[in-house]
Structure formats: structure tokens, C-alpha cells
TIMIRO-26523 format. One record per residue (C-alpha): x, y, z. Coordinates in steps of 0.05 Angstrom, whole numbers, padded with zeros to 5 digits, always signed. Example, Ala and Ser with C-alpha at 12.3 -4.5 7.8 and 13.67 -1.06 7.14 Angstrom:
REM residues 2
+00246-00090+00156 +00273-00021+00143 
This chain:
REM residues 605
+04054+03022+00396 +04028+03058+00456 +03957+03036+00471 +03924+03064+00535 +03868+03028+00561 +03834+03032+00633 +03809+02999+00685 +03852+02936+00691 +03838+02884+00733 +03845+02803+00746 +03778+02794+00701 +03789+02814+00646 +03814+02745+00607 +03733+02738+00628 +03711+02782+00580 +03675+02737+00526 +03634+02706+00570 +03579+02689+00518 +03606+02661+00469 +03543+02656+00435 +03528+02728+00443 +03588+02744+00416 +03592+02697+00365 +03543+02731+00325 +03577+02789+00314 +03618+02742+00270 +03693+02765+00284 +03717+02718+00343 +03750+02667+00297 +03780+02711+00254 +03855+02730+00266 +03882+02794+00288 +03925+02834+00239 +03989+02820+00249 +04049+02880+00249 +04115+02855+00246 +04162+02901+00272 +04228+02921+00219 +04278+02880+00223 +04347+02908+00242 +04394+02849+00240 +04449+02893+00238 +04441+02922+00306 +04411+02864+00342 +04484+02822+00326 +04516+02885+00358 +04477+02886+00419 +04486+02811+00420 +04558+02818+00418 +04561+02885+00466 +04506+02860+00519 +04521+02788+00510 +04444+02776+00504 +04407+02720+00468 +04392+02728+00393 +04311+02748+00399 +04319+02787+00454 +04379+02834+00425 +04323+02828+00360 +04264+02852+00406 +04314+02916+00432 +04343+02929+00361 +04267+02926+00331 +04240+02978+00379 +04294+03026+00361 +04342+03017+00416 +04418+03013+00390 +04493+03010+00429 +04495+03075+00420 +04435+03099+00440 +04438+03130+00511 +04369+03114+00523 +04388+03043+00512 +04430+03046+00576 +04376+03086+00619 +04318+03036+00595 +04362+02979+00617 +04385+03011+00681 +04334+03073+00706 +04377+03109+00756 +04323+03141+00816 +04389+03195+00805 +04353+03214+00731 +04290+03237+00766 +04269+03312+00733 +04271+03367+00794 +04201+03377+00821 +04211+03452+00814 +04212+03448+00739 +04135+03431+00740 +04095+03507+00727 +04067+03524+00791 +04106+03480+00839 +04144+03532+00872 +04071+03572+00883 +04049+03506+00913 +04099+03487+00965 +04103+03564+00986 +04025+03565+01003 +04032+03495+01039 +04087+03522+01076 +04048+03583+01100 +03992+03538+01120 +04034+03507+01161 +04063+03560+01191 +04004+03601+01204 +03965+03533+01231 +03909+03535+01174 +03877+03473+01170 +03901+03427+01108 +03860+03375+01067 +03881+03328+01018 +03823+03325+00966 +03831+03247+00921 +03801+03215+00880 +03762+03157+00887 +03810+03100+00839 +03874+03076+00854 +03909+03133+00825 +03875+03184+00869 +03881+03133+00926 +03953+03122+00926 +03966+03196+00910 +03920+03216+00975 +03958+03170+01013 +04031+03196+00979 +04007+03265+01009 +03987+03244+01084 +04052+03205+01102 +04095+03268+01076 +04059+03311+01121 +04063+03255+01176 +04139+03261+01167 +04137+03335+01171 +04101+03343+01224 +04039+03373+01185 +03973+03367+01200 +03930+03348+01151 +03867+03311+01139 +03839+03276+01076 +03770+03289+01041 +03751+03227+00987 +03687+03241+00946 +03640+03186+00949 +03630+03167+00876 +03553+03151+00870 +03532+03208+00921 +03585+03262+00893 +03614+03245+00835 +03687+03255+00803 +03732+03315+00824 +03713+03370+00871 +03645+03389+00876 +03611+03457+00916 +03563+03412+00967 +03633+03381+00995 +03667+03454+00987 +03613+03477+01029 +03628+03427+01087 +03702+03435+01083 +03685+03505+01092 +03643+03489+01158 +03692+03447+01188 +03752+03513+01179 +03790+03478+01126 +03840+03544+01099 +03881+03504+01047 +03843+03442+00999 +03906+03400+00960 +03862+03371+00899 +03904+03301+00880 +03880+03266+00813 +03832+03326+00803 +03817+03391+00796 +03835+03418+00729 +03772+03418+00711 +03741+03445+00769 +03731+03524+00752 +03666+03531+00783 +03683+03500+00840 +03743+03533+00863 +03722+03598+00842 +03664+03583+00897 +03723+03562+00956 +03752+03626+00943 +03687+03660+00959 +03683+03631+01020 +03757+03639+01042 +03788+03574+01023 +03864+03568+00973 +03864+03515+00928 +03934+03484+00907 +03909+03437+00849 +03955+03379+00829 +03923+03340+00768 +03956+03307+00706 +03887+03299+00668 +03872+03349+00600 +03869+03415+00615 +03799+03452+00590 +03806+03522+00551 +03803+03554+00621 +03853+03546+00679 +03814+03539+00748 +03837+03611+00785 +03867+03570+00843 +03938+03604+00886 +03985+03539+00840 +03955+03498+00780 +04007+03442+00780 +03992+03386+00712 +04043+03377+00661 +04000+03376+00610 +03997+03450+00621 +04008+03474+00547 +04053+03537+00591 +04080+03476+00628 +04151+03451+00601 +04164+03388+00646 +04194+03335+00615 +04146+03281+00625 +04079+03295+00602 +04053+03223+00621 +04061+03228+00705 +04001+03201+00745 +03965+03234+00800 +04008+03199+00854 +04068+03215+00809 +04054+03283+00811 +04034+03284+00889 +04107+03243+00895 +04134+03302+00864 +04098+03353+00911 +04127+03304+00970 +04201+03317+00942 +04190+03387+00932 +04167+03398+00999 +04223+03364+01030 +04268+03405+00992 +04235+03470+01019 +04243+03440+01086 +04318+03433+01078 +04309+03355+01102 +04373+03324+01101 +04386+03275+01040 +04402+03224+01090 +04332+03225+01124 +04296+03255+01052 +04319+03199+01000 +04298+03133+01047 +04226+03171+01053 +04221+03184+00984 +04244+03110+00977 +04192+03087+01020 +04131+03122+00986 +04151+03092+00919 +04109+03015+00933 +04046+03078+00925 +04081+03109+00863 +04077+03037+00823 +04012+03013+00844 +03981+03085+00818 +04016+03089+00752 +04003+03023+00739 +03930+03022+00754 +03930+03092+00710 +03958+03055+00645 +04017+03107+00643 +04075+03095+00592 +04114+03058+00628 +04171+03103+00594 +04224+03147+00619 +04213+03184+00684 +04149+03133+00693 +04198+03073+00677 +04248+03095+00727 +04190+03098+00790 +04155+03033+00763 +04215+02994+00756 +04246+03014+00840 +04169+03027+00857 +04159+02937+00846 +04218+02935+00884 +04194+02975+00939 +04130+02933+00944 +04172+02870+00949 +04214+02888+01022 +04150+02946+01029 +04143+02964+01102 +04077+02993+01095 +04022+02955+01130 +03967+02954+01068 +04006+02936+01026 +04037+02869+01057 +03967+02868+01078 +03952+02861+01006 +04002+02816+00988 +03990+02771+01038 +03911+02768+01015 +03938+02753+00942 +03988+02707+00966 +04044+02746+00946 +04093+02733+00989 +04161+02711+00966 +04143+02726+00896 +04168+02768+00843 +04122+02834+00842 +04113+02855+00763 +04068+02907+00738 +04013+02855+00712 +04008+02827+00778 +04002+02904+00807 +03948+02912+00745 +03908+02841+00748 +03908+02841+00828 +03930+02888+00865 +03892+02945+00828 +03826+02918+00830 +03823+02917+00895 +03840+02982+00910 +03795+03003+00855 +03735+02965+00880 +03721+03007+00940 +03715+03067+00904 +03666+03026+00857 +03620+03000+00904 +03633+03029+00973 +03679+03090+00978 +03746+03094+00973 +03767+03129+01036 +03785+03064+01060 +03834+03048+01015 +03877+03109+01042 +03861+03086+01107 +03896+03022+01084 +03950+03053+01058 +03969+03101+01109 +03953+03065+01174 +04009+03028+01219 +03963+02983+01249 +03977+02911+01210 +03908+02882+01249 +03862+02933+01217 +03902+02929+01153 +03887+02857+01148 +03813+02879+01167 +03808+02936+01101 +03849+02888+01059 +03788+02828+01073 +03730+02886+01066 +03774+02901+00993 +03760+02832+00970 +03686+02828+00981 +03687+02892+00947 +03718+02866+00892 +03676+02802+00887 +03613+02848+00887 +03638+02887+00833 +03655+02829+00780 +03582+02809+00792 +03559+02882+00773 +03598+02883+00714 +03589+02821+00686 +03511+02836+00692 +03520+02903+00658 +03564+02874+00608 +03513+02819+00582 +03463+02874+00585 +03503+02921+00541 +03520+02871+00489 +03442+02852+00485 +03426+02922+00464 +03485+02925+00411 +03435+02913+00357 +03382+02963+00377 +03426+03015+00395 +03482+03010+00350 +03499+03006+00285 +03569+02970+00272 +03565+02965+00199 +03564+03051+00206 +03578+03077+00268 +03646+03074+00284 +03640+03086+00359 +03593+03047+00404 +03551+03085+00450 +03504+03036+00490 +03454+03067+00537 +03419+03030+00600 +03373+03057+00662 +03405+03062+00731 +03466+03027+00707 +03515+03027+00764 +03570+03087+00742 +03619+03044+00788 +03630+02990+00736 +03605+03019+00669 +03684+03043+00644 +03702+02970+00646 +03643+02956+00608 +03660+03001+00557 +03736+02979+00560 +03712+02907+00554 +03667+02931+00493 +03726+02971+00466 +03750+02901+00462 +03703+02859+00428 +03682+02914+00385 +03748+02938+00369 +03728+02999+00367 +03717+03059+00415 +03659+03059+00460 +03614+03104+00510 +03575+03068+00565 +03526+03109+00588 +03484+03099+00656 +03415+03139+00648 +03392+03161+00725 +03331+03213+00753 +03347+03272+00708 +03414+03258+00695 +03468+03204+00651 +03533+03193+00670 +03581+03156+00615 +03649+03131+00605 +03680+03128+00544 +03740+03082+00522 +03784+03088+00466 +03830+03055+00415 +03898+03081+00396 +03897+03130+00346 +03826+03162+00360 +03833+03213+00417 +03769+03198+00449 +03778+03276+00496 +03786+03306+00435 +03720+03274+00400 +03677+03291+00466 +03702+03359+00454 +03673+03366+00382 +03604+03349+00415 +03609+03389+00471 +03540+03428+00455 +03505+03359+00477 +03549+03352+00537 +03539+03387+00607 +03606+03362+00634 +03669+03319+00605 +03731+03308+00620 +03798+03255+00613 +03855+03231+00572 +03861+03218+00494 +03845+03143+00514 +03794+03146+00562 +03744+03198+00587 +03674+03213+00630 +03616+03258+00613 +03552+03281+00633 +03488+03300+00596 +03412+03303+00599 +03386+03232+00578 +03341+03272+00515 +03410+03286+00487 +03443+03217+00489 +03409+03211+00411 +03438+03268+00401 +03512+03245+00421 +03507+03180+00395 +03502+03226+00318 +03544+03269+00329 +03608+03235+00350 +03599+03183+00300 +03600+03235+00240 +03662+03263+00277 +03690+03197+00280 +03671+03182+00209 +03720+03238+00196 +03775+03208+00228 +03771+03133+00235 +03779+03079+00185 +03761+03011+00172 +03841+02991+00184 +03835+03026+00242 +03787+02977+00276 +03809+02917+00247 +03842+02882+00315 +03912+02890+00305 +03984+02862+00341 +04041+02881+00346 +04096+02823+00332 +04161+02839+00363 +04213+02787+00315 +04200+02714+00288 +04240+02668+00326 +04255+02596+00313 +04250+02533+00351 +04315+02535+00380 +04313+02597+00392 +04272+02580+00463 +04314+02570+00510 +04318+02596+00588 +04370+02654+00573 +04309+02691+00529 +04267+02695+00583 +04327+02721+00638 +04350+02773+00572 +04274+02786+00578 +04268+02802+00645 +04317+02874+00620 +04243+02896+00588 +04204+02891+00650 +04167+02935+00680 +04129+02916+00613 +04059+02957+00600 +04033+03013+00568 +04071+03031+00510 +04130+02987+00540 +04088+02922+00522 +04107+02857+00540 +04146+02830+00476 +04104+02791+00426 +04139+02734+00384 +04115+02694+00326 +04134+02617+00316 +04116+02585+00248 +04098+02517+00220 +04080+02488+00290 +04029+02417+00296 +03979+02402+00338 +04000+02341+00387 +03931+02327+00411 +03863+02353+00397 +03843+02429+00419 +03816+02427+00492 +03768+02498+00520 +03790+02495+00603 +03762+02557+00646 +03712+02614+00616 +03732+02598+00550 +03811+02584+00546 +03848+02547+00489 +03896+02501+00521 +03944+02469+00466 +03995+02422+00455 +04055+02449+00407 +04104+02411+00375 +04160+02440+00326 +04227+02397+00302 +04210+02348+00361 +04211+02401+00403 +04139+02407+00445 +04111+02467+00470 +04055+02480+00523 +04004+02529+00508 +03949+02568+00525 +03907+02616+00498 +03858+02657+00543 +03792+02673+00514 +03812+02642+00445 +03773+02583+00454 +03737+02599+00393 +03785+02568+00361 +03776+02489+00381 +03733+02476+00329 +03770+02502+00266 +03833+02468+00295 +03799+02401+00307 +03776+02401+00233 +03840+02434+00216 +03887+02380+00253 +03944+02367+00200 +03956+02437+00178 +04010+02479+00197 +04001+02529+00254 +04033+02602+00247 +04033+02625+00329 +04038+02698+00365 +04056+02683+00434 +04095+02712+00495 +04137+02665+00523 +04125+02652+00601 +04154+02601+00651 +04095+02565+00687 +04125+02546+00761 +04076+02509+00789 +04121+02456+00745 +04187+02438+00781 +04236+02472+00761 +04190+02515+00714 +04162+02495+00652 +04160+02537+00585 +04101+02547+00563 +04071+02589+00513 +04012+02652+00533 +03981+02646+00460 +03959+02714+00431 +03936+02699+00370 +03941+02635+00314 +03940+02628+00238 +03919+02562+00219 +03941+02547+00146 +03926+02493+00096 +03937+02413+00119 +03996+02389+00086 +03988+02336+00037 
């Protein structure tokens, strides 16, 4: 059930936005696969009875494997901040805070080295205010992405160098980065790197290699983000420092608005360790004191509302994301660390222009890509997409390829060709470890790294052919035809009377909902069309539901494909997968149904 995609943002219902172009790839009427989750009525009447929780929502718990006697049934319901794993069990950690500590003590000039998303952003920022309240100095160095690149690179090595830097903290990078720090160390510079992407088959000789995806590395929680991992670093550090619980836990508290908006943005399980920061981290950002982000909230009209992870994903990611995409990102730290609510409300403005820009680019590269589909690929054979275009901007192109990920429904690799150069990024679907395939065709690569689900390369534009072979016979190895046949993942069938306000408070127990946490998915069957189909927006289905008398508000985004077969379909029986939502622009809220998918059956007669 876990799914990791990348590269969320408030867009992305957008994404068919030819529906002509689309269309004749022939699959955007037909219905997703539906997986119904095993029923365990047994243990669902038990929770009912011990939680006193409505019927499908005790079902939802029970079907995902949670029972009364389950101790992770009480930590999912209530994460404790008091279940967070020690910093010091992370390989390396100890190495790292002892170095930091001696650059402090000896005066060496510190940097923070991020990355350019929100991950690396938040995690930069995470870094700055804990040496802020130690009384640390310490500057930040963000890579710009179109002039540099990803992770740490010799040219900006070479200036830190200049400028007396002793001590470079990578955040978000640096795992990767053998080369590189081998060449700091030659010119007199420690590297403490703290990353949580795949190791390669060589460690980077730095003084601490801190990523829990170490495979010497026996942290609990595999799945921590860059600013999860720089929020341990924090903790540790204070702990060194012998800082008083009474001053050390409301910092830590503070810091954890950044946590949430970085693991979100990364798509990490929101599971566990990760579930336990998410869940406080929202309600950090709600009574946040930091200036950028009530600077951001106040742009997205936020205020007064309940703060859940979509909204972090859909709105306040992008914009945080878009700087890094079109402009550099150093200004997003800037936001995020500055006490100054006049120039937050400044960067938070600049952030939204940004972000406008950046739909435009994609959505140009998009229709691009998906013009080329039939020249470049070939979808009745080649299981992964790999779509090639000149001087794409490499800003945008990994929500292209999550976007194509999603039509397709299969893996894809968008790659921009420059000067003597191409840059890609590759998006996957769950079980096809994109990393793992790049790594199999290696020998046309000059550089790659990422996750399982997502991943960027390099390579000489004469070998992109070469790629485009080569992983598909990989993936022919691997992936089949069930594999990218559009799938989802029904939580329980409920029945009409089943809807009623207590499901969506029992509900609310599931939220933070996301990756591999996903917001539950119930199906409602034999439902009638009230009134005939109407397409409102880019492309969205709005319905009107009836079942037992009962009616039922819906909408469907990007399923407008559907109109037509309902309108000629208008007596038969509608089978619906749907989250339930409360819409409250309608006194005092009305129920209304997010449509995810719909099997339209036989008129009755």
C-alpha cells in the first residue's frame, strides 16, 4: 500500500489537460482496478465496542491490520513526541556532534550545505536556528540548481574554501558526493554529511556519514527526511550541550512546523517515528511563531484553518519548491529563518510568482512530452517511458515525469538534453525500484542517484538510445502487465446509512493521512444519477448521487471523461470509490463525496 511519488503540489488535479491528447492513448474511461482490502469483521466490532468508533471506521483500522491488542494501534492513534528514537542511535552521530562541537570551540567557520527543494530547505533552515540558539556561528551555502546542480559540487567547494569555511554540514545531500569531499579534504575542509537518500557502493571518506539507510546503520526508522535527520542532529547537539529540558524540549517543539512541511513535501511514510513529527509538526504550524511560515499561511489564506498534510503538500510545498525551480532556493531559508514578518511577507509574495512561473513551464513541457510519446516510446513494449526534449528546463521536468507516471501508469524518465550534457528525472510506480533499475544501466550513466520511487541522472545525450534499451529489457524482467494496470486501493464497502458526521470525526484518528498512511478509500454501490453529468474546471466530474433517498454531492477531479458514458448510461446503477469530505463553504458543512473512481453497470430494466 505504500506508494511514493514526488513532487506534489496544488496542480496536480491539472494533469490531463488535453483531453484529446490523452484520449488517444485510449485508457481514460476505463476504470481502475479495484483492491478491496480483507475483511476482518471480527476485529472491527471489537474496536467498535473498545474505541466506541463508528462501524466503517473501526472496518478501515481492523482492515489495515490494526487490532485492540495491537500496541501500535494505541501509538498510531496517539504518537507520543516521548516515543522519539535517541539521535545517538543513528551510525555516525556521535562523530558528528563531536566535530561541530570542536568547530565551535576552536572558532572554525561552519556552513550549512542544502538542498535546493523543500526538504533541503526546511532542513537548512532546521540547522541555522539550532546554531542561533547555541550561540553558533554558522552560515548557509544553497546550490543554485540550473548553474550547479544537485548535491555538493568542487566549483562551490572551491569558494567555500576561499572564503575560510573549516567545517561544510551537507543537509539532503552528500552521500553521493565521493569526489567531492575527497577534494575539501585536500584543501583543508571536514565534512559532516547528513543525508537519508541511497547510499552508492562507496561511502564518501567524510569525519561522520550520518543516513539511516546506511546498510552498517541500525536506526529504527529507515524512512526520515533530510530535515528529519537535521532535527535529529539539532537534538543531539542540544544534548551534547547539556541544555536544560526545560529550555531544550520548547526549541525542539518550535522547529517541528519545518519538520512537517519537509517530510511532507518528501512523500515519507507518514509511519511511525515520521507519524509522530507529522502529526505535532501540523500542530506546530497552526500556533507557529515563525515569521515564513504565518507568512505563508497568511498568502494561502490559512488562517484559522485546520493545517493537514494535503494542504502542506498541494500549497504550502509548492511554493517552497518553486524557488529552487526557477530562481534559487536560498530564499526560502531566508524565509524560514528570518524574524522580520515585513520581509517575510516580501519572500512569501516573490514565492508565488515563482510558483505561477513554474506551472506555466510545466504545463508547456508536459504537452510537449506527451506529443513525442509516439515517436519516442513504445507503450505496447516498453514498460518504462523515457521521453527526451532539447533545453528542457531541469526545474520542472520530475513533475513531468510524475504527471506521466500518471497517465501512463507506468514508470517514467524525463530527460532535458543541454550543450554536451542531459539531465533526467525518473519517477516510479510501487513495486519497480526505479534506483535499483538506473543501477543495472549504470555503464550508460555518468551520474545517478535517489530513492526506490524517484531518482535523477546524468548522461551524454548519444547514450539516451542507449538507456531508453536498456532499462526497458531490465524492466521487462521485472514488471508486468498487472503491474501497470491503474490500481486502488478500497479500504471497506460501506452502506448508505453508514454516512453520517461521526465517520468523518472517527476519521480524523487516521490523519496525518499520506504516503503509505493514505487517506481511506470507500466504495458505495448501486447509486443513480439525479441529474445529467456536468465537466466544471480543467476537466472535473461534478455529480449528483442519490441512494435509498438519500442524495449525495460529488465530484470527481480529472474524471470528466466520464460525462459522456454516464449521459448515455443514465438509468444504470453506479458502483462509487470515494473519500468522504465535508465541503464548508456550505453552512454548517455539507457531505460531499471526492470521487476516485466509478463503475457504471447495466441500466435496469
Amino acid at each position: 500500500m505504500c506508494l511514493v511519488t514526488h513532487d506534489c503540489d496544488d496542480e496536480k488535479r491539472d494533469i490531463f489537460k488535453s483531453t484529446d491528447m490523452l484520449s488517444s492513448m485510449g485508457n481514460k474511461t476505463k476504470s481502475c482496478r479495484w483492491d478491496f482490502l480483507q475483511e476482518n469483521t471480527q476485529e472491527a466490532k471489537r474496536l467498535t465496542n473498545l474505541l466506541g468508533l463508528a462501524p466503517p471506521v473501526a472496518r478501515v483500522l481492523a482492515n489495515r491490520g490494526y487490532s485492540r491488542q495491537d500496541l501500535e494501534l494505541e501509538s498510531f492513534i496517539n504518537p507520543l513526541l516521548s516515543s522519539l528514537h535517541d539521535p545517538f542511535l543513528l551510525k555516525d552521530m556521535d562523530k558528528a556532534v563531536v566535530r561541530v562541537m570542536n568547530a565551535a570551540e576552536n572558532g572554525q567557520r561552519i556552513v550549512v550545505y542544502g538542498d535546493y527543494d523543500t526538504d533541503g530547505a526546511t532542513a537548512t533552515a532546521v540547522l541555522i536556528k539550532t546554531f542561533e540558539f547555541l550561540g553558533i556561528p554558522a552560515g548557509y551555502y544553497m546550490p543554485h540548481r540550473l548553474e550547479e546542480g544537485y548535491g555538493i559540487n568542487s566549483g562551490s567547494i572551491d569558494k567555500l574554501a576561499e572564503s575560510g569555511v573549516g567545517l561544510i554540514i551537507s543537509v539532503d545531500n552528500g552521500i553521493s558526493a565521493v569526489s567531492q569531499i575527497a577534494h575539501a579534504r585536500t584543501l583543508g575542509i571536514d565534512v559532516v554529511v547528513t543525508d537519508h537518500h541511497q547510499p552508492g557502493r562507496q561511502l564518501p571518506e567524510a569525519c561522520a556519514v550520518v543516513d539511516p539507510n546506511r546498510a552498517d546503520c541500525a536506526y529504527p526508522n529507515k524512512h526520515l527526511t533530510g530535515v528529519g535527520i537535521a532535527f535529529k542532529l539539532a537534538h543531539a547537539l542540544l544534548k551534547k550541550r547539556h541544555v536544560h529540558a526545560r529550555d531544550a524540549a520548547p526549541f525542539l517543539r518550535s522547529m517541528l512546523d519545518l519538520v512537517a512541511i519537509g517530510t511532507i513535501a518528501d512523500v515519507a511514510p507518514l509511519t511511525g517515528e515520521n507519524r509522530v513529527l507529522v502529526k505535532h509538526g501540523l500542530n506546530q504550524i497552526m500556533s507557529s511563531e515563525n515569521a515564513g511560515v504565518q507568512a505563508l499561511k497568511k498568502t494561502l489564506e490559512m488562517g484559522g484553518t485546520r493545517i493537514t498534510a494535503q494542504k502542506v503538500a498541494f500549497q504550502i510545498a509548492p511554493r517552497l519548491n518553486a524557488a529552487g525551480r526557477t530562481d534559487h532556493a536560498g530564499i526560502c531559508v531566508e524565509l524560514l529563518t528570518t524574524r522580520d514578518p515585513s520581509l517575510a511577507s516580501r519572500i512569501a509574495a516573490s514565492l508565488e510568482s515563482f510558483n505561477r512561473e513554474r506551472r506555466k513551464l510545466e504545463t508547456r513541457i508536459f504537452e510537449h512530452s506527451m506529443s513525442l510519446l509516439d515517436s519516442q516510446t513504445d507503450l505496447a513494449n516498453d514498460p518504462i517511458v523515457v521521453i527526451s526534449g532539447p533545453d528542457w528546463h531541469i526545474g520542472v521536468i520530475g513533475i513531468v515525469a510524475s504527471k506521466i507516471t500518471e497517465v501512463c501508469g507506468r514508470p517514467a524518465i524525463v530527460i532535458s538534453e543541454q550543450k554536451n550534457i542531459a539531465k533526467g528525472s525518473a519517477r516510479s510506480i510501487r513495486n519497480f525500484n526505479i534506483h535499483d533499475a538506473l543501477s543495472a544501466c549504470r555503464m550508460h550513466l555518468t551520474n545517478f542517484g535517489g530513492h526506490p520511487g524517484a531518482a535523477g541522472l546524468q548522461l551524454e545525450p548519444q547514450n539516451i538510445p542507449k538507456l531508453r534499451q536498456a532499462i526497458n529489457e531490465y524492466a521487462r524482467q521485472i514488471l508486468h502487465k498487472e503491474d501497470m494496470t491503474p490500481s486502488l486501493t478500497i479500504d471497506t464497502t460501506v452502506e448508505n446509512h453508514e454516512l453520517e458526521p461521526d465517520v468523518l470525526n472517527g476519521l480524523a484518528l487516521l490523519e496525518p493521512c499520506g504516503s503509505c498512511n493514505p487517506t481511506p478509500i470507500f466504495a458505495m454501490r448501486k447509486l443513480k444519477l439525479l441529474q445529467p453529468p456536468q465537466i466544471v474546471g480543467n476537466n472535473h466530474l461534478k455529480l449528483l448521487l442519490s441512494a435509498d433517498g438519500r442524495k449525495y454531492y460529488a465530484i470527481g477531479f480529472n474524471l470528466g471523461s466520464y460525462a459522456a458514458q454516464l449521459a448515455a448510461n443514465s438509468g444504470a446503477n453506479i458502483d462509487a470509490a470515494f473519500a468522504p469530505t465535508i465541503n464548508t463553504y456550505y453552512a454548517p458543512g455539507r457531505l460531499e463525496l471526492d470521487i476516485k473512481d466509478i463503475k457504471i453497470g447495466a441500466p435496469n430494466r
